[in-house]
N, CA, C and O of each residue as an XYZ file, in Angstrom:
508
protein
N     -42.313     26.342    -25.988
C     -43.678     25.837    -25.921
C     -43.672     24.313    -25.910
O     -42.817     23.677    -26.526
N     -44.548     23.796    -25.269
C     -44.934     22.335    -24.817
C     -45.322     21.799    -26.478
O     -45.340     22.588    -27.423
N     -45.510     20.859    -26.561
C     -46.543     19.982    -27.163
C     -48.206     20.527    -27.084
O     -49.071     20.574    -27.959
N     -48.221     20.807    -26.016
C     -49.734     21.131    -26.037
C     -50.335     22.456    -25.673
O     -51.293     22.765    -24.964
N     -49.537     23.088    -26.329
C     -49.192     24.683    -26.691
C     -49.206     25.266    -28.023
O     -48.991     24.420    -28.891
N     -49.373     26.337    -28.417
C     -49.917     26.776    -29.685
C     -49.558     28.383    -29.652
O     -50.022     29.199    -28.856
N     -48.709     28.613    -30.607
C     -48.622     30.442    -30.583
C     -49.850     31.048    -31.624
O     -49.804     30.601    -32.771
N     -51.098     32.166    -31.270
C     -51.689     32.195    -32.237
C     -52.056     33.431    -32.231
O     -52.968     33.835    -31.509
N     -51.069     34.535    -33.420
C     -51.294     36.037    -32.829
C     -50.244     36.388    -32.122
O     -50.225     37.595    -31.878
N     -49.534     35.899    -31.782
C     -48.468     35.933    -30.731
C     -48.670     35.665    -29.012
O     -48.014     36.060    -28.048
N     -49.685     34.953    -29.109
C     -49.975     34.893    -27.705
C     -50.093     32.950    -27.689
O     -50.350     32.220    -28.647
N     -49.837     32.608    -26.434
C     -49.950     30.782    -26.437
C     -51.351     30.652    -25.827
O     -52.015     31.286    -25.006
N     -51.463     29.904    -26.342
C     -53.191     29.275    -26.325
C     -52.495     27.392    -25.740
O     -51.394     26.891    -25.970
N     -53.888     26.720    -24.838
C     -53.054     25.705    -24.624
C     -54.064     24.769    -25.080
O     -55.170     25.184    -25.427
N     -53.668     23.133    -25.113
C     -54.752     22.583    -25.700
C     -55.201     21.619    -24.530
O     -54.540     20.750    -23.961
N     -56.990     22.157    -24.257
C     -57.591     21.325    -23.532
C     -58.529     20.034    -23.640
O     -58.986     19.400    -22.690
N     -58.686     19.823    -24.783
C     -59.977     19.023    -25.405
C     -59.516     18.796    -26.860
O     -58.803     19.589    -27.475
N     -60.192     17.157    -27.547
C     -60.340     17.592    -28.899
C     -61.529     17.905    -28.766
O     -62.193     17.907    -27.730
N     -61.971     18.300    -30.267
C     -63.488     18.597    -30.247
C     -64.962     17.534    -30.201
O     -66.153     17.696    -29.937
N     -64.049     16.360    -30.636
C     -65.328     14.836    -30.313
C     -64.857     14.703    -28.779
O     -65.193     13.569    -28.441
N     -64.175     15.407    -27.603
C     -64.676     15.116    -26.370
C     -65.623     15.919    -25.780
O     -65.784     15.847    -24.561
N     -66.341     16.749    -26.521
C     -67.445     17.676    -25.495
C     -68.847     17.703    -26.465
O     -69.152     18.470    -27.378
N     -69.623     16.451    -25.835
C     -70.932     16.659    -26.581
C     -71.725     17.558    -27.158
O     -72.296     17.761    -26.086
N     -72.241     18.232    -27.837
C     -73.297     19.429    -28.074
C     -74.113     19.585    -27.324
O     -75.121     18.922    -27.077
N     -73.458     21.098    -26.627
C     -74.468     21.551    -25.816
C     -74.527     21.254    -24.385
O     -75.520     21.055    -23.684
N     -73.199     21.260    -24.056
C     -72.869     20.084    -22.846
C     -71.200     21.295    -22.762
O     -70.772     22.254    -23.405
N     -70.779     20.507    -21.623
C     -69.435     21.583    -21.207
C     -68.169     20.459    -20.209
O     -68.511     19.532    -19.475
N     -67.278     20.734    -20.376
C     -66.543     19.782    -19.469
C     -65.313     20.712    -18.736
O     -65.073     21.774    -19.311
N     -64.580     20.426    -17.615
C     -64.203     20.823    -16.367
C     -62.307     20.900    -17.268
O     -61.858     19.870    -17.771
N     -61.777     21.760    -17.287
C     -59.919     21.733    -17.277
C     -59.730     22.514    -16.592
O     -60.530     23.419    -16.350
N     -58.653     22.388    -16.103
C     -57.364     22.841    -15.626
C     -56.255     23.643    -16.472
O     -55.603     22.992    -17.289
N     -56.055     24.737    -16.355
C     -55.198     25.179    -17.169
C     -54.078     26.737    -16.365
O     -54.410     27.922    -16.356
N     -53.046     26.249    -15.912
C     -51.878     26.812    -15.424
C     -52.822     27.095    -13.675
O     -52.935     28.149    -13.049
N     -53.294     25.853    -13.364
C     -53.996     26.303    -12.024
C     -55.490     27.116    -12.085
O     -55.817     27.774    -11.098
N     -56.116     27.072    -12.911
C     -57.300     27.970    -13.001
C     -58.500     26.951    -13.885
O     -58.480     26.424    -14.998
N     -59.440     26.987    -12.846
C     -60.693     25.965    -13.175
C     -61.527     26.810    -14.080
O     -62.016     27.915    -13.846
N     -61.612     25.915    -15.398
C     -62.290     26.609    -16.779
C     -63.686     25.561    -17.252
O     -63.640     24.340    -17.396
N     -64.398     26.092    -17.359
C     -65.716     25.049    -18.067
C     -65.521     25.477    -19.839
O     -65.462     26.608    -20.322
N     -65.444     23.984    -20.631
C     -65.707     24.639    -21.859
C     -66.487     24.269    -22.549
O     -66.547     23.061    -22.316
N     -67.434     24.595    -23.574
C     -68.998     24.525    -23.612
C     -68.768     24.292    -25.105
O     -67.900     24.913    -25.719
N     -69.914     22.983    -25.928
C     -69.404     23.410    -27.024
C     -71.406     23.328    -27.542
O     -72.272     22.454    -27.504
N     -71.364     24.257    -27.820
C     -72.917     25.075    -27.812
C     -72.908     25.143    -29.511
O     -72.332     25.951    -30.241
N     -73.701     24.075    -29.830
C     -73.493     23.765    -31.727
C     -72.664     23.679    -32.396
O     -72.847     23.803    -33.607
N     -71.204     23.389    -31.781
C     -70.074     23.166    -32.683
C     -69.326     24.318    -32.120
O     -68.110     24.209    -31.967
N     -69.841     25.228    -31.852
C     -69.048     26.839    -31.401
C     -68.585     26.246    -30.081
O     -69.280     25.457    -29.440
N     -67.198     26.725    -29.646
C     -66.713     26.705    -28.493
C     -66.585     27.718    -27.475
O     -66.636     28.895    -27.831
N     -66.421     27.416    -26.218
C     -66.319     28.737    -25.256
C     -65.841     28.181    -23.966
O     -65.970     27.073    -23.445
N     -65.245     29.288    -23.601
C     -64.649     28.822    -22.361
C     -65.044     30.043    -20.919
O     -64.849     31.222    -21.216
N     -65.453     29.828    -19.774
C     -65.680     30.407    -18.888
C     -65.286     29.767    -17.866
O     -65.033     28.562    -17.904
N     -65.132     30.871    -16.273
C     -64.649     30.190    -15.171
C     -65.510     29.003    -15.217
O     -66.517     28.883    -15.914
N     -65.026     28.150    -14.420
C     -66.390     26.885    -14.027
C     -66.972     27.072    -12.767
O     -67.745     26.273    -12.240
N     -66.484     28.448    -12.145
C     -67.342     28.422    -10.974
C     -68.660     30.054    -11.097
O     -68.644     31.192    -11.567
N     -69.592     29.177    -10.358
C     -71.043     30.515    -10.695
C     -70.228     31.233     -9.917
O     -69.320     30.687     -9.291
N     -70.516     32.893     -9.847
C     -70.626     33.689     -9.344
C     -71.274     33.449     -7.977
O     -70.602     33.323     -6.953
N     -72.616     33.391     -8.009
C     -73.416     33.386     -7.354
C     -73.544     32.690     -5.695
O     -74.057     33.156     -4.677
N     -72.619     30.986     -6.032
C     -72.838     30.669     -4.975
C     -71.808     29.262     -5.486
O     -72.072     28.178     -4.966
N     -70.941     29.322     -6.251
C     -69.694     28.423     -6.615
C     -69.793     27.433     -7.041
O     -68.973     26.522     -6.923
N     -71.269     27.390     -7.883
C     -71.662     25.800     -8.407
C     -70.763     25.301     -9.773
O     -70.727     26.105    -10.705
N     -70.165     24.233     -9.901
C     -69.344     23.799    -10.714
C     -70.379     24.147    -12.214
O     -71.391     23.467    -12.379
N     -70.027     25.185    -13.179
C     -70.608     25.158    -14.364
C     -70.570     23.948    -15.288
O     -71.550     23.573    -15.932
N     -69.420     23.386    -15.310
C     -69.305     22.082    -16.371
C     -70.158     21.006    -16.171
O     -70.093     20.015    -16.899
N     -71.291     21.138    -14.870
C     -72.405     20.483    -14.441
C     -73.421     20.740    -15.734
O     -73.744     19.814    -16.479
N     -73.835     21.959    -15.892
C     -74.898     22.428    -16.523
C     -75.821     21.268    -17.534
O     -75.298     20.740    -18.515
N     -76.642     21.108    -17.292
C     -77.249     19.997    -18.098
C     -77.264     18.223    -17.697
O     -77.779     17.235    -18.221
N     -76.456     18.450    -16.557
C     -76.540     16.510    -15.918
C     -78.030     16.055    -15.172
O     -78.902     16.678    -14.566
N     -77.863     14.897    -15.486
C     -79.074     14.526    -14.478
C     -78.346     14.169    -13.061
O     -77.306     13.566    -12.797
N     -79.580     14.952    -12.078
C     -78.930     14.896    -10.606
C     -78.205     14.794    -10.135
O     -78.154     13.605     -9.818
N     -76.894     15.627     -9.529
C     -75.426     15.551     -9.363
C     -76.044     16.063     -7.786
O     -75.236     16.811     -7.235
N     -76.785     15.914     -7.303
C     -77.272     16.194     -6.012
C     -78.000     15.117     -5.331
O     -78.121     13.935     -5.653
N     -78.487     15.805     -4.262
C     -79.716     14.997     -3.406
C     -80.654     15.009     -4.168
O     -80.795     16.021     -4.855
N     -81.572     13.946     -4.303
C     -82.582     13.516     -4.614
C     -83.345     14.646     -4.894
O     -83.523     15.010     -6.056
N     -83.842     15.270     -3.879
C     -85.227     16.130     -3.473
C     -84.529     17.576     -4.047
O     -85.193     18.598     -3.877
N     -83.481     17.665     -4.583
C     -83.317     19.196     -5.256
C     -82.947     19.264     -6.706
O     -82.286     20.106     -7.314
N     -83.619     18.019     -7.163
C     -83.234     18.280     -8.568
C     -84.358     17.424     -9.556
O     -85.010     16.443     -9.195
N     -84.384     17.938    -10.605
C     -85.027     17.606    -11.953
C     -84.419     17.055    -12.572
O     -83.191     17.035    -12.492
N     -85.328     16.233    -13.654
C     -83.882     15.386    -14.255
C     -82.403     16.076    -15.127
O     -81.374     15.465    -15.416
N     -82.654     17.152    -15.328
C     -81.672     17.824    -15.664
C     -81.829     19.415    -14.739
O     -82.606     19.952    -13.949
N     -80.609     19.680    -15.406
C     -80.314     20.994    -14.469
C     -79.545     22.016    -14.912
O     -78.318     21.972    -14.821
N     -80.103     22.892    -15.361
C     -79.171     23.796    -15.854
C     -78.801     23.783    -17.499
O     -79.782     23.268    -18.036
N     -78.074     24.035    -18.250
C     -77.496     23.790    -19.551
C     -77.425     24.537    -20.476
O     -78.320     25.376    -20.376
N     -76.827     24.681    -21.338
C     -76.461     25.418    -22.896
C     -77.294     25.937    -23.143
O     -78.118     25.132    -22.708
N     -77.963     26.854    -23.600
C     -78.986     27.424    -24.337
C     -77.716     28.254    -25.953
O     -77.186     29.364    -25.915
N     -77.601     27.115    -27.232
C     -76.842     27.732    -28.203
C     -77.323     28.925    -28.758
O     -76.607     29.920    -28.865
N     -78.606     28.881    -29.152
C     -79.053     30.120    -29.905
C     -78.782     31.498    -29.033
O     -78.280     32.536    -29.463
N     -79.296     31.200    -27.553
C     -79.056     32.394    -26.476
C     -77.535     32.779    -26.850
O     -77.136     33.917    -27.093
N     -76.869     31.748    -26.848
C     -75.559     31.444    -26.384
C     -75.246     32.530    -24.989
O     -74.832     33.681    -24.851
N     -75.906     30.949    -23.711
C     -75.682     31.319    -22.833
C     -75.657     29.854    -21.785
O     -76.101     28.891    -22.410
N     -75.341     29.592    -20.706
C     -75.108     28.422    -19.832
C     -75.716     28.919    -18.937
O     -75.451     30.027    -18.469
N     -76.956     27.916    -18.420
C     -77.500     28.147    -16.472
C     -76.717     27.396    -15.867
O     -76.251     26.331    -16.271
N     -76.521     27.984    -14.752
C     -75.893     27.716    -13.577
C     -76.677     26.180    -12.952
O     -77.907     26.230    -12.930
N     -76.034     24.875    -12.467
C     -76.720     23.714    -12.489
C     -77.542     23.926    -11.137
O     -78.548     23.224    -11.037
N     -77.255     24.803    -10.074
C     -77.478     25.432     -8.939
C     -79.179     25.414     -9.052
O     -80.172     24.693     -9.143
N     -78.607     27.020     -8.956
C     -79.662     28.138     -9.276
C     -80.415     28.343    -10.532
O     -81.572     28.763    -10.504
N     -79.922     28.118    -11.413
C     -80.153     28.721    -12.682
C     -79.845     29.897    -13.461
O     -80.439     30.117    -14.517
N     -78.930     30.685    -12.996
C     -78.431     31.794    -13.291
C     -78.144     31.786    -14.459
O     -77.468     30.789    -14.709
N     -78.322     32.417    -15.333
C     -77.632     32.233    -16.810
C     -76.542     33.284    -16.791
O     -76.715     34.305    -16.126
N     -75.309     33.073    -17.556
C     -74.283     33.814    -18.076
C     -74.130     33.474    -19.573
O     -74.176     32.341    -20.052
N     -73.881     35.009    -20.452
C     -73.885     34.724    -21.141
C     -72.100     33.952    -21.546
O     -71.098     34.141    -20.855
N     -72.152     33.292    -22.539
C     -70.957     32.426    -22.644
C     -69.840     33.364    -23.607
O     -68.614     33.317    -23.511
N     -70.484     34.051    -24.367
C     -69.143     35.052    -25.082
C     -68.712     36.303    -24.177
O     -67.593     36.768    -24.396
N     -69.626     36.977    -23.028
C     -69.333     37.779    -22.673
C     -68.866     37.582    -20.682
O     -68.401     38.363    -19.852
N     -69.271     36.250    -20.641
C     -69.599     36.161    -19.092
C     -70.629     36.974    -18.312
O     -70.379     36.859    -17.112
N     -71.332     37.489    -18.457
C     -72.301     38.704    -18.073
C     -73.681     37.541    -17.335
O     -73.861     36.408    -17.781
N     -74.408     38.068    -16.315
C     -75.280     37.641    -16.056
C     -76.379     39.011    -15.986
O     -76.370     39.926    -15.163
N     -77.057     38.855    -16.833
C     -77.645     40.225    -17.171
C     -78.706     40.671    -15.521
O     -78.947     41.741    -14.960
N     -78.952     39.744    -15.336
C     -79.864     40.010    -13.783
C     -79.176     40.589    -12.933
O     -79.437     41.728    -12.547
N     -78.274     39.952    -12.548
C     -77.076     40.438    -11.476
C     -76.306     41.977    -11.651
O     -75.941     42.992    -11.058
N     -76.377     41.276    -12.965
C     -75.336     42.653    -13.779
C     -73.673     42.238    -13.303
O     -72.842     43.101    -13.587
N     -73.113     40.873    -12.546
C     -72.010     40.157    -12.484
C     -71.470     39.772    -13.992
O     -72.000     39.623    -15.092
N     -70.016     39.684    -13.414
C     -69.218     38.864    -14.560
C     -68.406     37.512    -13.749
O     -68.048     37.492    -12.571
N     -68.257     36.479    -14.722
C     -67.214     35.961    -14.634
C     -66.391     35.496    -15.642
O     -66.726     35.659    -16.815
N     -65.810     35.182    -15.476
C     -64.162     35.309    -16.640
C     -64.924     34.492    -17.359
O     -65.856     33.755    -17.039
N     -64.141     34.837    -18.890
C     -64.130     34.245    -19.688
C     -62.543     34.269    -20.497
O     -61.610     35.017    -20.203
N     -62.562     33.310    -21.494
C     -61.355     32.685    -22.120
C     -61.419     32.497    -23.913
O     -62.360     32.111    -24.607
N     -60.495     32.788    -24.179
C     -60.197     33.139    -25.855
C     -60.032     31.333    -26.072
O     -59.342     30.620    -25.344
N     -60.814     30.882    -27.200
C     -60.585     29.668    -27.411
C     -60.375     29.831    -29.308
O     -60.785     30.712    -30.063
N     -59.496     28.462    -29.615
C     -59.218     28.133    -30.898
C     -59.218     27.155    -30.962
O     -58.851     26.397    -30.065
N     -59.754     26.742    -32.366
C     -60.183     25.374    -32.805
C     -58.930     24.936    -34.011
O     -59.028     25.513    -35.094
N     -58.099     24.216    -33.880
C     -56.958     23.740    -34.640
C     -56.956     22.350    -35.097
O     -56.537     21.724    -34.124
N     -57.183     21.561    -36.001
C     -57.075     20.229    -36.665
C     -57.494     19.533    -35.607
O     -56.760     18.660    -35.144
N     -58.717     19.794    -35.060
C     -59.585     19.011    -34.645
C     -59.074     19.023    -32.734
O     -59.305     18.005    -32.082
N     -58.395     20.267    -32.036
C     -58.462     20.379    -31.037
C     -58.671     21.564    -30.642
O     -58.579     22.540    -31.386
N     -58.968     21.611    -29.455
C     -59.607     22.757    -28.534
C     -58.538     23.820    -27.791
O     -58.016     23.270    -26.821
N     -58.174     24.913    -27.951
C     -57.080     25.458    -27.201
C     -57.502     26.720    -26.402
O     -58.184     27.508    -27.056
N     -57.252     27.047    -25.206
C     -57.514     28.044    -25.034
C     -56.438     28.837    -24.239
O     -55.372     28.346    -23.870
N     -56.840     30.131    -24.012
C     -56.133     31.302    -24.351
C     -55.916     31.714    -22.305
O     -56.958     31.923    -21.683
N     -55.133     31.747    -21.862
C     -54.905     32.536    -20.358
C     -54.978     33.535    -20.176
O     -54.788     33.972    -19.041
């Protein structure tokens, strides 16, 4: 195991984030063994899901920016965390998934989700 590797359970978890890099309620973009992950930290709780919607491939780690588009298709924000739901809209569409299960209850779609651990103040997650 690397440095930025972690056995937990017997399985390696890797480390993507500490936890003062992902604002509340807000999500940011890794890389991990080739596979694009958004990880969300929705009141302190962490989560990790693909970063791409289902729906139509909008980068999730968007969720909540002001205008990452053209002018004329966006509000000042777009999309974002909902903690209590604990769920993320899509910055797109608005699709919500929920964030522990990946489920978009409308669709009745999934997309991946990822085992995360919180260790002396970093973020690891699970392949």
């Amino acid at each position: 195991m690397s440095d930025d590797t972690i056995a937990i359970g017997g399985d390696e978890y890797t480390r993507v984030a500490a936890v003062g890099d992902i604002e509340s309620n807000r999500g940011i973009a890794v890389s991990v063994d080739g596979i694009e992950i958004a990880v969300f930290n929705a009141d302190g709780e962490f989560y990790a899901i693909s970063n791409r919607c289902a729906h139509q491939s909008a980068p999730m780690c968007k969720a909540g920016e002001k205008k990452i588009n053209a002018e004329h298709t966006w509000t000042e924000s777009r999309g974002g965390v909902n903690a209590e739901a604990c769920t993320v809209s899509c910055p797109w569409h608005l699709w919500e998934w929920d964030l522990e299960t990946g489920k978009n209850e409308a669709s009745g779609q999934r997309i991946a989700t990822f085992d995360v651990a919180v260790r002396d103040e970093d973020i690891f997650v699970r392949i």
